[in-house]
C-alpha positions as CSV (number, residue, x, y, z in Angstrom):
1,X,-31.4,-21.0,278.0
2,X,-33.5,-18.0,279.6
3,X,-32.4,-15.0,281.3
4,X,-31.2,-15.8,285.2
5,X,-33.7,-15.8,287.5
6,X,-33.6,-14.1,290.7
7,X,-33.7,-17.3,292.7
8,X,-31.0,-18.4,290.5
9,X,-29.0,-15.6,291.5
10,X,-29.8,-16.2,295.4
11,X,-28.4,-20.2,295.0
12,X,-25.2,-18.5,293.7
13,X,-24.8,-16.4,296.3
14,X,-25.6,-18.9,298.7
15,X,-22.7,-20.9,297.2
16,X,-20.6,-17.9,297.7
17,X,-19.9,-16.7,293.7
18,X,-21.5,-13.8,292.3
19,X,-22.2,-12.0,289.1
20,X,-20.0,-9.1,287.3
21,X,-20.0,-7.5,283.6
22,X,-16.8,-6.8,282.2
23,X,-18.9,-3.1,281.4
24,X,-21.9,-1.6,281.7
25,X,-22.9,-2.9,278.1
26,X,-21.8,-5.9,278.2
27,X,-24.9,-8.4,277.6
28,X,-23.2,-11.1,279.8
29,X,-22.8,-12.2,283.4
30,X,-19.3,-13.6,284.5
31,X,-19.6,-15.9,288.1
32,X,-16.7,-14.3,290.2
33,X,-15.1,-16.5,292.6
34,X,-12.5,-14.6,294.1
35,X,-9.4,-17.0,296.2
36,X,-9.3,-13.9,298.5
37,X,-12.7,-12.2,299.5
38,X,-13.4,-9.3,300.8
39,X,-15.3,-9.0,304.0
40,X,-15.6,-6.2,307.2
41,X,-15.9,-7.6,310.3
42,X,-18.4,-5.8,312.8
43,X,-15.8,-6.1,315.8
44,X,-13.2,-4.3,313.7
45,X,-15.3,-1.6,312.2
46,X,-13.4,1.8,312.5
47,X,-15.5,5.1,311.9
48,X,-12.5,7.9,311.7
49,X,-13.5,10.9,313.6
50,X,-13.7,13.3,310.5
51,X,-16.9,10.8,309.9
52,X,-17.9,11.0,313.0
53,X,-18.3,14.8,313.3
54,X,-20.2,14.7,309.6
55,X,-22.6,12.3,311.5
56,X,-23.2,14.3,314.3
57,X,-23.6,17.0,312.6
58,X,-26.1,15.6,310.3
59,X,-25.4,17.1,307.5
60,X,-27.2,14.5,305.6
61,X,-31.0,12.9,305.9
62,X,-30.7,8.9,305.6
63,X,-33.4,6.2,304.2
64,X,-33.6,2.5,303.6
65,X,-35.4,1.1,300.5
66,X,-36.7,4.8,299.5
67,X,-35.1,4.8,296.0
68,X,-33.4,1.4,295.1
69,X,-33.4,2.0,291.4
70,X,-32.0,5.3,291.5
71,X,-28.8,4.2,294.2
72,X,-28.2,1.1,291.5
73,X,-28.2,3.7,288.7
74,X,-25.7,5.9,291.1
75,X,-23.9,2.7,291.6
76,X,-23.1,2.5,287.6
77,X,-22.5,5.6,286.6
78,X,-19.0,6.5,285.6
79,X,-16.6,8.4,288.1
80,X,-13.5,10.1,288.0
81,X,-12.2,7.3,290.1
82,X,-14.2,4.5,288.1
83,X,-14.7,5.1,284.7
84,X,-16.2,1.4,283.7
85,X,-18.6,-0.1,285.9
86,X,-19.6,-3.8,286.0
87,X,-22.8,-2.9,286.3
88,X,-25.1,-3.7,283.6
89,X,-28.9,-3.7,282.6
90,X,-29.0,-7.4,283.6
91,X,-27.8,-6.7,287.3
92,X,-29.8,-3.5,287.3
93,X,-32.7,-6.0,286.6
94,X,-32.2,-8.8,288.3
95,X,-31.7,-6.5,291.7
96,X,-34.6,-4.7,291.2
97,X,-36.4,-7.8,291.0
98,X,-34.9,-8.9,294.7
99,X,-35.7,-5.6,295.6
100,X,-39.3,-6.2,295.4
101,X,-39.3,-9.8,296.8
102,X,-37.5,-7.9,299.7
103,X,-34.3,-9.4,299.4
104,X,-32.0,-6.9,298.3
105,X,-32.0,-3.5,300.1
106,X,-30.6,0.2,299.5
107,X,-29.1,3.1,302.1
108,X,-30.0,6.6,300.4
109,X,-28.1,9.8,301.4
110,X,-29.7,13.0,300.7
111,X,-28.9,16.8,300.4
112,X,-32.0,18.0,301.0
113,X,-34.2,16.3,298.2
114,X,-31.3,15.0,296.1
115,X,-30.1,12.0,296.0
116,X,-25.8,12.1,296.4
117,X,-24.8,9.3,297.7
118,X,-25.8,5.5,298.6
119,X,-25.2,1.6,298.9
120,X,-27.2,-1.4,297.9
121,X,-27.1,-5.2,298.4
122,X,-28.9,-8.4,298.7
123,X,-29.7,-9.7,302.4
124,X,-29.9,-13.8,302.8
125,X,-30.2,-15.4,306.5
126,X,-27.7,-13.1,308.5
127,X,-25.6,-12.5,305.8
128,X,-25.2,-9.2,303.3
129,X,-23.6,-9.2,300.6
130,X,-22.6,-5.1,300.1
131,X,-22.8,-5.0,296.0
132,X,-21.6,-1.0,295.2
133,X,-21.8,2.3,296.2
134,X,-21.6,5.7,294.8
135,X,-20.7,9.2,296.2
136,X,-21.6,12.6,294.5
137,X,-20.7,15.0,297.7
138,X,-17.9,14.7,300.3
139,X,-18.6,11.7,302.6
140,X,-22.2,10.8,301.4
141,X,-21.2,7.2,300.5
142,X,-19.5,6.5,303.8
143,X,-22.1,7.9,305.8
144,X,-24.2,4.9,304.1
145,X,-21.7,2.2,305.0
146,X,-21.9,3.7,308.6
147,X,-25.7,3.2,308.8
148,X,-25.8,0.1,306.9
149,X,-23.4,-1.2,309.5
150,X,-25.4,0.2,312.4
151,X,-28.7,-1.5,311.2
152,X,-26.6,-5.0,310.5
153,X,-25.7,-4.9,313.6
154,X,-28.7,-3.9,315.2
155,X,-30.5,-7.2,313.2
156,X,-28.5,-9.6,314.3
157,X,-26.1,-10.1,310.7
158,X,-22.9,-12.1,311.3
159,X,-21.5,-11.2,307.7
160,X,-20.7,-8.1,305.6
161,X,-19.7,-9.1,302.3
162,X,-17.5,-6.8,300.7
163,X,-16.1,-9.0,297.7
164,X,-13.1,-7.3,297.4
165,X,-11.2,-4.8,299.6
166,X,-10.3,-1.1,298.1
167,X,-8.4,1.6,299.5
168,X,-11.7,2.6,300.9
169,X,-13.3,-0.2,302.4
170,X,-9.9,-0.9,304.3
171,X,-10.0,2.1,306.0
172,X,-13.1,1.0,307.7
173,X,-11.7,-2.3,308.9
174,X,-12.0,-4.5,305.8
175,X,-9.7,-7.8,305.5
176,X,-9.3,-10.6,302.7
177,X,-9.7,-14.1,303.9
178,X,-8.8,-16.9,301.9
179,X,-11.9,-18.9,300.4
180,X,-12.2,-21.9,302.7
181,X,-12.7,-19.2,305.6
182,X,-15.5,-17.3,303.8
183,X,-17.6,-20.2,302.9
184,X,-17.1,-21.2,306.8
185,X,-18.5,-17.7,307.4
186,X,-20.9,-17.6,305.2
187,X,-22.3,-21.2,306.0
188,X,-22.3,-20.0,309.6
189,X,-24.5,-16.9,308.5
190,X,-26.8,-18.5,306.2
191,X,-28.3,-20.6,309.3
192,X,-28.9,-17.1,311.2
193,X,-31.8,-15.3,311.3
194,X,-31.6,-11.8,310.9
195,X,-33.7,-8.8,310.0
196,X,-32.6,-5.5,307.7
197,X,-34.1,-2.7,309.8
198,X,-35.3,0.2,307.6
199,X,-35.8,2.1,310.7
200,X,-32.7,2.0,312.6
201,X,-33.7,2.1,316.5
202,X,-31.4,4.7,317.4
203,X,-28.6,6.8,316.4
204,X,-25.9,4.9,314.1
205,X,-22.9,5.6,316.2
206,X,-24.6,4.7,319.2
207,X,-25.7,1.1,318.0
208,X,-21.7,0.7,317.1
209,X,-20.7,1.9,320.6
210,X,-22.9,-0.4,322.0
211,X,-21.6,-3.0,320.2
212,X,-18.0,-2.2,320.9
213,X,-18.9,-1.8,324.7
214,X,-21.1,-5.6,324.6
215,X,-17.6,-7.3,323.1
216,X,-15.6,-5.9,325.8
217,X,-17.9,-6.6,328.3
């Protein structure tokens, strides 16, 4: 049997399972089907107001899709925090590969001109499936997942995959639901049609207070 293929990899995530290594050189791919997954609703999205101020402030210059290899490389390195990563030179392939059939995206932070922080994922219908993320300043990874959020929004996705929920994630608003109501979720997404803006059209916080003020409305 060959290597996976990419649109391999898209069935399986359209069937709601997706692909881990036990470590980073670990040759194989294990399907993870987890009973409780991991998702973060857009109308329960919190940004705490330490974020908030970092955003304002912009301490940090955001991009889309400027340097996918090197946030997937971020994504795998060790951390004090992580130490293993189930990212391995199979995923690194297989999501550069999506990359360039534009179906798998990246949020780059930057210091100036380095690199310290990011997200990356794959995008199918109005579903996105948020793979990893990596942090190498104070708050560079969230303010990512803020503007990953913002430009989700702003394209019409219904779903934010988060696989599982850390200490992290749940501080932003992310919930486990029980398998039967992710594959509802999912179905319900994969029939949308959505569109990853690279260029966000406007500021992030003001896309997610426009969203907050259209579900009160």
């Amino acid at each position: 049997m060959g290597p996976l293929t990419p649109s391999q990899l898209l069935r399986a995530y359209a069937l709601g399972v997706f692909p881990m290594a036990r470590h980073r050189d670990d040759p194989r791919l294990h399907w993870i089907d987890p009973a409780e997954r991991g998702i973060l609703p857009f109308d329960g999205f919190h940004v705490p107001r330490s974020l908030r101020k970092t955003l304002r402030r912009g301490n940090y210059r955001v991009t889309c899709d400027r340097a996918f290899e090197a946030v997937v490389r971020g994504c795998a390195e060790p951390a004090a925090d992580r130490p293993e990563t189930w990212i391995n030179h199979e995923i690194l392939r297989l999501f550069v590969e999506l990359h360039r059939i534009g179906m798998a995206h990246s949020v780059e932070t930057w210091a100036g001109d380095e690199l310290v922080g990011g997200l990356y994922g794959l995008s199918l219908g109005g579903a996105f499936f948020g793979e990893s993320m990596f942090s190498r300043e104070a708050d560079a990874s969230k303010v990512a997942l803020v503007h990953l959020v913002a430009r989700l929004i702003a394209g019409g996705y219904s779903l934010l995959d988060t696989q599982f929920v850390t200490q992290h994630l749940a501080r932003f608003g992310a919930v486990e639901v029980p398998r039967w109501h992710y594959l509802r979720l999912l179905g319900e997404a994969l029939d949308r049609r959505a569109t990853f803006y690279c260029e966000l059209p406007g500021d992030p916080l003001d896309v997610l207070s426009a969203q907050s003020t259209t579900q009160m409305s």
